[in-house]
N, C-alpha and C positions, 0 to 999 in steps of 0.2 A: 594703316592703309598703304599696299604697295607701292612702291612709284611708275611708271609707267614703264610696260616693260617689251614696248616696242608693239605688243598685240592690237589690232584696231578690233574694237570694241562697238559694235553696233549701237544703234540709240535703244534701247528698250522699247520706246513709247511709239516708234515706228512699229516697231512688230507686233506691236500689238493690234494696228489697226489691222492686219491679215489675220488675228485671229492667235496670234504665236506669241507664246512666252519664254524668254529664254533662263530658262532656272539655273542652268550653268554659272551665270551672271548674275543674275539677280541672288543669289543663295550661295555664302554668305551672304550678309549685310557688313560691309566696309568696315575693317576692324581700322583704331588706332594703332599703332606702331607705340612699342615703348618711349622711344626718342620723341614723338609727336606728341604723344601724354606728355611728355617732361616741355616738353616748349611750348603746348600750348597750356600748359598751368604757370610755368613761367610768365609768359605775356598777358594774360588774364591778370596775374597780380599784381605785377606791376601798370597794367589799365587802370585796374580797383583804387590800389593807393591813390596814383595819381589825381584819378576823381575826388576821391575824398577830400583830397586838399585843395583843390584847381575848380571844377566845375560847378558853379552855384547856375543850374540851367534856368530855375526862377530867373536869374538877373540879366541873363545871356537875351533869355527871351522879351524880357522888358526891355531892354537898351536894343535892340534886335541886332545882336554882335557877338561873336566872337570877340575875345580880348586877343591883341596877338600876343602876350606873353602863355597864353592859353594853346595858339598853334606853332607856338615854338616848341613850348614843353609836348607836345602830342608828336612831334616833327622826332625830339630831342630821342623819342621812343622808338622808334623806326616807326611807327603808324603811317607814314607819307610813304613806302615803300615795300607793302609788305610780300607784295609779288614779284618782288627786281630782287636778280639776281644777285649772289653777292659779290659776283665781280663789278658789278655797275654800284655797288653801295647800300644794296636792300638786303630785309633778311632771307628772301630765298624761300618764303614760303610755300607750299603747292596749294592747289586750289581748294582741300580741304580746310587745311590751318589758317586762311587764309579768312574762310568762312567764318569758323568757330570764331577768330578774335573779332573780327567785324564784328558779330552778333554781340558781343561783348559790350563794345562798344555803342552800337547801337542800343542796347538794353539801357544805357546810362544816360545819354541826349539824343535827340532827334537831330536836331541842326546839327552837331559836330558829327555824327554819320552822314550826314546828305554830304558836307561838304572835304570829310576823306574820302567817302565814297564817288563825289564826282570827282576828285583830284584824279583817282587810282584806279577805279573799277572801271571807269569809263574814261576819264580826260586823258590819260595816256597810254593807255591800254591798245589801241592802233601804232604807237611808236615799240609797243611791247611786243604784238601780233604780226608785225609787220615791216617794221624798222631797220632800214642798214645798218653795217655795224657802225658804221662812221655816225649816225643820227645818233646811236643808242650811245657812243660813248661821248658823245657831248652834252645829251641831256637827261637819260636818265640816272646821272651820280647829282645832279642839281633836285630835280622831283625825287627821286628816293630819300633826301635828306629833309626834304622840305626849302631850301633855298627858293626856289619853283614850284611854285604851284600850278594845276592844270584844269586845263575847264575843256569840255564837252562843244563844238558848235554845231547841232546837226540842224536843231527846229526852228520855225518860220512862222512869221505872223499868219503866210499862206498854208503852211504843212504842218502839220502834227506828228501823227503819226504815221501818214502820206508822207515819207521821209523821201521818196522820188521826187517830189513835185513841187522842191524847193528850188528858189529863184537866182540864188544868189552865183554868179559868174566868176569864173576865171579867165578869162584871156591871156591869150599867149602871144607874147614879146618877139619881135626879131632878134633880140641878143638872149631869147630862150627863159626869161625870167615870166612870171604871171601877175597881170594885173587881177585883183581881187575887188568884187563891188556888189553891195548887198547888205544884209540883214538878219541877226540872228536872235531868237525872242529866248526871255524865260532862263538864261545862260547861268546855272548853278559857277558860282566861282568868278562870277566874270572879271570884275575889279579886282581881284585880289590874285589870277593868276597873271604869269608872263609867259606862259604855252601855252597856247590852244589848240588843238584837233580840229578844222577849219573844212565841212566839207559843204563845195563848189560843184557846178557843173560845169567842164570844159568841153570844147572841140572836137571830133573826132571826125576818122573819114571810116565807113563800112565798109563790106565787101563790096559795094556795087561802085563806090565811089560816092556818095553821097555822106552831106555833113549830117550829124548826129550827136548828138548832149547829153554827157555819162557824166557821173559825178566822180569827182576825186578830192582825194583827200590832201591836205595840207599842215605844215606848220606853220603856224603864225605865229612871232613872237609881240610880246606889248611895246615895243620900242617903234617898231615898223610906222613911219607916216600913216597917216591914214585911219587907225583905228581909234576908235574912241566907243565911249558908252553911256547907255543911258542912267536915268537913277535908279539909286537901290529900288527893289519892288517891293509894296510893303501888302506882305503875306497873311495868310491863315494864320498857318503854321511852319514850322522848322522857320521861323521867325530871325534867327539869328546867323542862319546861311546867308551867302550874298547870292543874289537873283539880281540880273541884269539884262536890258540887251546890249547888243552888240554890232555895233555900226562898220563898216570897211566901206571906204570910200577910197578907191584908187590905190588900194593899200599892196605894192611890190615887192612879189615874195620869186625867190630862187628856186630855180626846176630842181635846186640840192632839198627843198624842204618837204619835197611831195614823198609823202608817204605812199608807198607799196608801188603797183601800177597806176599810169594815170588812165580814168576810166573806169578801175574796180573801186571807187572808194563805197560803192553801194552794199558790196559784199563785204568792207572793212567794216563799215559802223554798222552793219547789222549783227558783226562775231563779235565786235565791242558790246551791243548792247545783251545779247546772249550771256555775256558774266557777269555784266552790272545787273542783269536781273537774278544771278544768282545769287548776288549782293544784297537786294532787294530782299529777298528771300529769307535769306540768313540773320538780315538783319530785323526782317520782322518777326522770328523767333526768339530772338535775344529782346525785344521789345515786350514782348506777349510773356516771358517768365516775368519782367522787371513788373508787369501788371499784374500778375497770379499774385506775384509778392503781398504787392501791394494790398488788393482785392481779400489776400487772407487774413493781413493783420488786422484789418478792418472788422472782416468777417469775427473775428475770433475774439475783440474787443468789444465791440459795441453788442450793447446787450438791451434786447426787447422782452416784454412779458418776463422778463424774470432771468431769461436765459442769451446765453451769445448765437448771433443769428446763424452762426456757420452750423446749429443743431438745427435749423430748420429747411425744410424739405427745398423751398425755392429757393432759396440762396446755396444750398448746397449741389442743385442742379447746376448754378451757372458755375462754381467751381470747379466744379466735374465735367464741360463741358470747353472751359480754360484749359484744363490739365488735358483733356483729351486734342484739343486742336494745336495743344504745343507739341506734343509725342506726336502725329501724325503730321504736321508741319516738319518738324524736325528730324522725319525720319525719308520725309521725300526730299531735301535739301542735299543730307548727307549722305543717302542713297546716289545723288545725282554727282556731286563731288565727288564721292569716294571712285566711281567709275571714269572721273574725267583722269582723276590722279592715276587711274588705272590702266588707260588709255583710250577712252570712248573722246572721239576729237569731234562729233556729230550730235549735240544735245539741244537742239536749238527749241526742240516738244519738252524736252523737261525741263529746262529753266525757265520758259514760258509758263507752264504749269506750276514751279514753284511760285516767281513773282505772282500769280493768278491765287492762286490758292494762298498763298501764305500772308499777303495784303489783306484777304478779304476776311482768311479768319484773326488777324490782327485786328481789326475795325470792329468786327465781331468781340472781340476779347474786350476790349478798353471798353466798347459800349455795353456789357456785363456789369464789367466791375465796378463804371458810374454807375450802373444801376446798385449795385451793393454798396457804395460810397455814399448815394444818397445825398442830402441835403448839402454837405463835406466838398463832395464831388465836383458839383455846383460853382460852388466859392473858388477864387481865385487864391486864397488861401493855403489851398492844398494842390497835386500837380497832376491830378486826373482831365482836368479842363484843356492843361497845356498841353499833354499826352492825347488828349485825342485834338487837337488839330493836328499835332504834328504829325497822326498816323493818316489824316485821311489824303495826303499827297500823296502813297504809298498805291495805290488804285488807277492811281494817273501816272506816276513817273513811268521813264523808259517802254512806251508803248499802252496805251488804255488798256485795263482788265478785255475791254469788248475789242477792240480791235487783238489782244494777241488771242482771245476765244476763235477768232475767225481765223487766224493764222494759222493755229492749232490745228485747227476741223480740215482746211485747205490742204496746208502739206501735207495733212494726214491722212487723207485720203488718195493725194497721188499716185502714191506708191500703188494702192488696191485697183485705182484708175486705172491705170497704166497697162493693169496686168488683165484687166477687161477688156482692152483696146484691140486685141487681136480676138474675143469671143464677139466684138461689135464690128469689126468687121466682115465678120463669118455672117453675121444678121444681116446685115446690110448689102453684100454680094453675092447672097447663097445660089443665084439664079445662075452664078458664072464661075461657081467651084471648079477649079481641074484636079482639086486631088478631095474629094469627097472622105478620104478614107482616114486623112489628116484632120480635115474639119469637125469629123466626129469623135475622133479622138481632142481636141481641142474641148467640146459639149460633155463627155461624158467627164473627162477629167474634174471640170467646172462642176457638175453636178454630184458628185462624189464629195468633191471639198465641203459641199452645201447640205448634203446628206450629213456629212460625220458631224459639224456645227448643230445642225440640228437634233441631230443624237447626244452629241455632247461627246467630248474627249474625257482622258483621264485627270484627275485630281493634281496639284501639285505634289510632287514625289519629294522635296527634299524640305515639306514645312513640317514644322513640331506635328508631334502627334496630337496633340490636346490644339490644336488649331485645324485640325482636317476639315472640321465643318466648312468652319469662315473660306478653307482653302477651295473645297468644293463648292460654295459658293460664289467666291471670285473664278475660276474653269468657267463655267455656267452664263455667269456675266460677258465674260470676255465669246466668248460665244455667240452669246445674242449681238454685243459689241459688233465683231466682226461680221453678221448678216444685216446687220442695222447700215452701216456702211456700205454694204455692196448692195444692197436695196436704194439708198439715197440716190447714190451713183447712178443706178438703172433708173431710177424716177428722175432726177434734175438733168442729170448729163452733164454739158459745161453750164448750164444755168444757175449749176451749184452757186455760184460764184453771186449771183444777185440773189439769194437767198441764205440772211441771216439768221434766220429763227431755227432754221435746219442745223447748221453749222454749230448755234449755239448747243444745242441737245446734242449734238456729237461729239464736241471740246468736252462738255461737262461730263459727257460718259467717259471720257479717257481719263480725264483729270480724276475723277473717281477711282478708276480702275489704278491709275498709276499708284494714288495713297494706300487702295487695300494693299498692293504687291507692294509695297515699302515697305507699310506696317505689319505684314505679316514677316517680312524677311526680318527684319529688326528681333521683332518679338522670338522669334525662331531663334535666333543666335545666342540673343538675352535666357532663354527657355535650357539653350543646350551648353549654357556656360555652369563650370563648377562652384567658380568663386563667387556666384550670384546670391546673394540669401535670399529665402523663402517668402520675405516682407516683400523685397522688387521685384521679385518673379510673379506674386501675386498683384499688385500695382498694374504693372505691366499688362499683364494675362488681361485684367478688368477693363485695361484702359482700349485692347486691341479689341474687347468684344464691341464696346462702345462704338466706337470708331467704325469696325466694319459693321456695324447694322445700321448706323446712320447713313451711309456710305453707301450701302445698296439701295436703302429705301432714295436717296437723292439718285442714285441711277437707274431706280423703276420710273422713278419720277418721270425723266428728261427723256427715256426707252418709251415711253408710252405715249409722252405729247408729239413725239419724234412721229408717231402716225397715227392722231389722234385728230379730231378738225378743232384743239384746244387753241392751238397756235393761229391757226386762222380769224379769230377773234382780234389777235392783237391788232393787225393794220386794219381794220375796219374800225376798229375803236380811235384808235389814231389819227386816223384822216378826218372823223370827228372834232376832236380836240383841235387839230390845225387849223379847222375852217371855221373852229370857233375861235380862236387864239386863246385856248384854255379851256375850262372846265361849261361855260358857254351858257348854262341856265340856273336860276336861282331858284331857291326850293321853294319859293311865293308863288313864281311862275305855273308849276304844277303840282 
């Protein structure tokens, strides 16, 4: 995979909400670079080893700890720095490599990926995005080595994933320093780091002259008066991470420790959590092989009726249904990275859609494979049980599955918005046109665009041949996609916005459309490659058919209830339930 080479790079999953694909881009599918095959089979084996001697997650997760001779040795590896630079002391990864080894890692523990991943992906990942150079060369040679560890402070006993409507205060000093006072929940890392990413809402004056409350972002380190925390939280799962909150109480930090501008820290921790979900991502695919693993030797041991169950038809469904949502997982991941490495600086749709997708068929995957694990599974015994608690905070970390489906749908439609805003006001003023001759060229243009969607465009031009169907099929998709959206648009208006159930069917259409165009560009490259045998190519080939027929039938699905009166059931059945506080009558009753 290239490294970045100055080109900006559009987001894909933007354009597509107009209807556009840009196969330029998308086709290839993100090659390795020889040197990046050799460093990332490098650091994968030295992970490997090290597990094998160091990580007994059984125990990690009973004691619910980390041992720190445990995150010295992970530290000792550069794993505390894999994105810093190696003048700052890291190994200088890019965001692909970066990927692959996390997933690594996460394949082998859940809690020691939650807690490199909030050290890195997320805990100082704003002094990385954003940092002077003076910040950068004080602290990140201390976190890239591990000396420092880093923790995350965005969420609130009031905010979630309402990351504006967080309470917590900075006040500004007459000698320019900031009082800090507040509360921050749930804090991956809390006790165990000495930098925090701290973000506050301060002061501001507007154009008009009037005071106004922007969030910014902060350093805080653990020494500072004032800060203390609460006790460990004792979790589901990833059991062995530290989970805390986090108290400031009058705690006096230097206008040297603000990160970026003061006032944009809303935009900082949203580009923060943009990579940590591609963390997320990555990571849930290195989890879901660690479960195939598992799930086959099981499958191919235990033997029913005479034979091993992996010969029979239902157990070899959910295999084939493992293996397909790790290749389709793994190919919208490194589709997304391969293009940031390449220079796409705007992916906020597709990491969203990965952590979306990649969590859920995670949870999906583990709850398979206990099902083929069976009674085994069950038992605390064996580490299916512990594996899935630890997967199911993966749904919730860094933004709810439902709330980034709304984000999805939202910015995703802007853009198409935007571009209707001068056809609605031509509706709206037509009584008071003075250039008539503009206006209707503005209407025909419109209607043309709407005409050719509904005829359909050409096929993708640069996928395998022996995939043209799947290809014509995703053209066709994206199609309906794009009149699906400018229809909502015309029906809700700005109303979109109080209307979930819509948004949902529009996220899921993208999210779909996004994995067919990975999956096909992948398999295309794999298809047009020499050194490929006839065994992977075939793999492959089976696994993309899979994948895209699942894939469309989930997007006829969410295309149909999208204007269908399916969805109108929902809140009627709902407001039910709430005024009964539950399910509300007993089957005696009637």
């Amino acid at each position: 995979m290239s490294h970045d080479s100055g080109k900006e790079i559009p987001s894909i999953v933007s354009h597509m909400f107009y209807g556009e694909v840009m196969e330029e881009e998308v086709f290839p599918f993100p090659q390795f670079s020889d040197s990046q095959v050799e460093m990332a089979k490098a650091m994968i084996d030295a992970v490997d080893k090290f597990a094998q001697a160091n990580i007994d997650s059984a125990k990690f997760d009973k004691d619910a700890k980390i041992p720190k001779e445990v995150l010295d040795g992970l530290a000792g590896l550069g794993l505390c720095g894999l994105g810093v630079g190696e003048d700052y002391g890291g190994l200088g990864l890019d965001t692909t490599l970066y990927a692959r080894v996390f997933s690594e890692v996460a394949g082998i523990d859940g809690s020691i990926a939650t807690t490199l991943g909030a050290h890195q992906s997320i805990g100082y990942k704003a002094l990385i995005n954003e940092g002077n150079e003076e910040q950068k060369k004080k602290w990140l040679p201390k976190l890239a080595s591990g000396e420092c560890w880093a923790s995350f402070c965005l969420t609130e006993p009031g905010s979630g994933s309402d990351a504006y409507s967080i309470k917590t205060k900075a006040t500004k000093n007459a000698d320019g320093t900031y009082t800090i006072n507040g509360q921050k929940l749930w804090i991956t890392n809390a006790g165990l780091a000495g930098f925090y990413s701290v973000f506050a809402k301060t002061e501001h004056d507007d154009d008009k002259g009037n005071k106004v409350e922007k969030i910014t972002c902060f350093i805080v380190e653990k020494d500072m008066p004032g800060i203390s925390f609460g006790e460990k939280e004792d979790k589901m799962g990833i059991r062995a991470s530290e989970t805390r909150a986090v108290y400031f109480d009058n705690v006096k930090v230097p206008a040297s420790n603000i990160i970026g501008e003061p006032g944009k820290g809303f935009k900082i921790a949203m580009n923060v959590l943009n990579t940590g979900r591609l963390s997320l991502g990555s990571g849930s695919v290195g989890g879901m092989k660690a479960i195939l693993k598992l799930a086959t030797a099981q499958a191919k041991t235990r033997k029913q009726f005479g034979d091993t169950i992996n010969n029979f038809g239902l157990i070899q469904e959910k295999l084939t249904t493992m293996a397909a949502n790790i290749y389709a997982s793994e190919s919208i991941v490194y589709m997304t990275t391969g293009k940031i490495t390449q220079g796409m600086h705007e992916f906020s749709h597709e990491s969203a859609i990965c952590k979306i997708y990649c969590s859920e068929k995670l949870w999906h995957t583990i709850d398979m494979a206990t099902q083929i694990g069976a009674g085994n599974a069950y038992m605390r015994e064996y580490p299916y049980e512990r594996i899935m608690r630890d997967c199911r905070i993966n749904l919730i970390f860094e933004g709810t599955n439902e709330i980034l489906r709304i984000f999805t749908a939202l910015s995703g439609i802007k853009g198409p918005s935007d571009s209707l805003k001068e056809l609605g006001k031509v509706a709206d003023v037509s009584k008071a046109i003075q250039d008539p001759i503009k206006s209707v060229g503005i209407l025909s243009e419109f209607a043309k665009k709407r005409i050719a969607k509904y005829v359909g465009s050409k096929t993708l031009t640069k996928i395998h041949p022996s995939l043209e169907t799947h290809g014509s099929h995703f053209s066709s998709a994206l199609n309906d996609f794009s009149i699906a959206v400018e229809n909502t648009i015309m029906k809700y208006g700005k109303n979109i916005i109080g209307n979930e159930l819509p948004q949902m069917r529009i996220a899921n259409m993208a999210i779909e459309l996004y994995v067919q165009l990975c999956v096909l560009s992948r398999t295309t490259s794999i298809l047009n490659r020499t050194d490929v045998s006839d065994a992977d190519k075939e793999y492959v080939t089976l696994m993309t058919e899979l994948i895209c027929r699942d894939s469309r039938q989930n997007f006829t699905r969410n295309y149909k209830r999208l204007n269908s009166s399916y969805d109108k059931l929902i809140p009627k059945i709902s407001k039910h339930i709430s005024e009964r506080d539950g399910f509300g009558f007993d089957i005696i009753d009637f």
